[in-house]
C-alpha positions in Angstrom: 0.0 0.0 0.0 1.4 3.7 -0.3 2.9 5.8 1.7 0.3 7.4 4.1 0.0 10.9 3.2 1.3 14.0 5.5 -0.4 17.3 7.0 2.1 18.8 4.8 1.7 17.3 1.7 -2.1 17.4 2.3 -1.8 20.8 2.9 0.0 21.5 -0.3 -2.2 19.3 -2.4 -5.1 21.2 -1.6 -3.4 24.9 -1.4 -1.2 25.2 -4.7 -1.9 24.1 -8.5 2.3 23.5 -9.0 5.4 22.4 -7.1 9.7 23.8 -7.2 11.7 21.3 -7.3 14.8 23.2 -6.2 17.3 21.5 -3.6 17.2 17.9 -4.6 17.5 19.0 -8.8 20.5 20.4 -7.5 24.3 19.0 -8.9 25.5 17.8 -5.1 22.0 16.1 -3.9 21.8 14.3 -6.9 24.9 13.3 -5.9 24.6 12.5 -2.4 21.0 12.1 -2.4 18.6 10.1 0.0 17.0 7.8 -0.4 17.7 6.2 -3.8 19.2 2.9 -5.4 22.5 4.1 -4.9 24.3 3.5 -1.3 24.0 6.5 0.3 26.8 5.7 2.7 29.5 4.8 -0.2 31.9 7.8 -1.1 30.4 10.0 -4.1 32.4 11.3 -6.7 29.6 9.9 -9.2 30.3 12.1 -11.9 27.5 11.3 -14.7 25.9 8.3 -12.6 22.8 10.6 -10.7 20.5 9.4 -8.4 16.4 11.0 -9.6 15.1 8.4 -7.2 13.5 11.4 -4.5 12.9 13.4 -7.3 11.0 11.1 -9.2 9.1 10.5 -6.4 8.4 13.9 -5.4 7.8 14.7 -9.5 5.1 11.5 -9.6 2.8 12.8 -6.2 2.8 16.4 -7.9 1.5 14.7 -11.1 -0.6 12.4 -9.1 -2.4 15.6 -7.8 -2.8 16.7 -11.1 -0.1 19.6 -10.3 2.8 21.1 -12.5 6.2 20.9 -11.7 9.2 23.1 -12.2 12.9 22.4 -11.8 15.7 24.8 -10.9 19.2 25.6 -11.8 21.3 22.6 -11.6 24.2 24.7 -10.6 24.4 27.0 -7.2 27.5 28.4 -5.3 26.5 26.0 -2.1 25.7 22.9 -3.7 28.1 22.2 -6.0 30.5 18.9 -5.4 33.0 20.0 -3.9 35.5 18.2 -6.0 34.2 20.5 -9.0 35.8 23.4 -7.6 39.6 21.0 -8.5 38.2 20.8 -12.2 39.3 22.8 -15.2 36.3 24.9 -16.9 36.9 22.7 -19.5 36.1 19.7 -17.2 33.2 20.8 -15.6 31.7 22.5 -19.4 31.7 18.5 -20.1 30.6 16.9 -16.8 27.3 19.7 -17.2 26.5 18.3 -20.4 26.6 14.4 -19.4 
C-alpha cells in the first residue's frame, strides 16, 4: 500500500496548483541524495551516474495531484561537489552536459 499521506503534503495538495523542485534538482544532492538505489553511505564522486530516485518521487505525487512541476538551476554556489571546484572549466563544461 502507499505511503500514508502528510499534513504537509495534504496541505500543499489542496493549497497550490504546482510544485519547485529546487534542492534535490541540485548538482550535489543528486549526488549525495537520499534515499535512492545508490548507497547513500559509499563515497560520491559519481560524476554522470545521478540518483532521480527522490525526485521522481516527489515529480510522480505532484502529477498524481494533477499539479505542474518546475525544476531549478542545476548549478548553485552551495551545492556544488566540492570536488568541482579542483576541475578545469573545460572539465566541468563536459561533466554539465553528461
Amino acid at each position: 500500500s502507499p505511503p500514508k499521506e502528510t499534513t504537509y503534503a495534504r496541505i500543499v495538495a489542496s493549497e497550490f496548483n504546482s510544485i519547485v523542485i529546487e534542492h534535490h534538482l541540485k548538482w550535489a544532492p543528486l549526488c549525495h541524495t537520499l534515499p535512492g538505489p545508490i548507497n547513500a553511505d559509499t563515497p560520491s564522486m559519481r560524476l554522470g551516474r545521478y540518483d532521480f530516485a527522490h525526485c521522481d518521487s516527489m515529480v510522480d505525487w505532484a502529477l498524481s495531484k494533477g499539479m505542474k512541476v518546475k525544476g531549478h538551476v542545476l548549478c548553485w554556489h552551495v551545492t556544488t561537489p566540492e570536488y568541482v571546484e579542483e576541475m578545469s572549466s573545460d572539465r566541468i563544461r563536459e561533466e554539465l552536459k553528461r
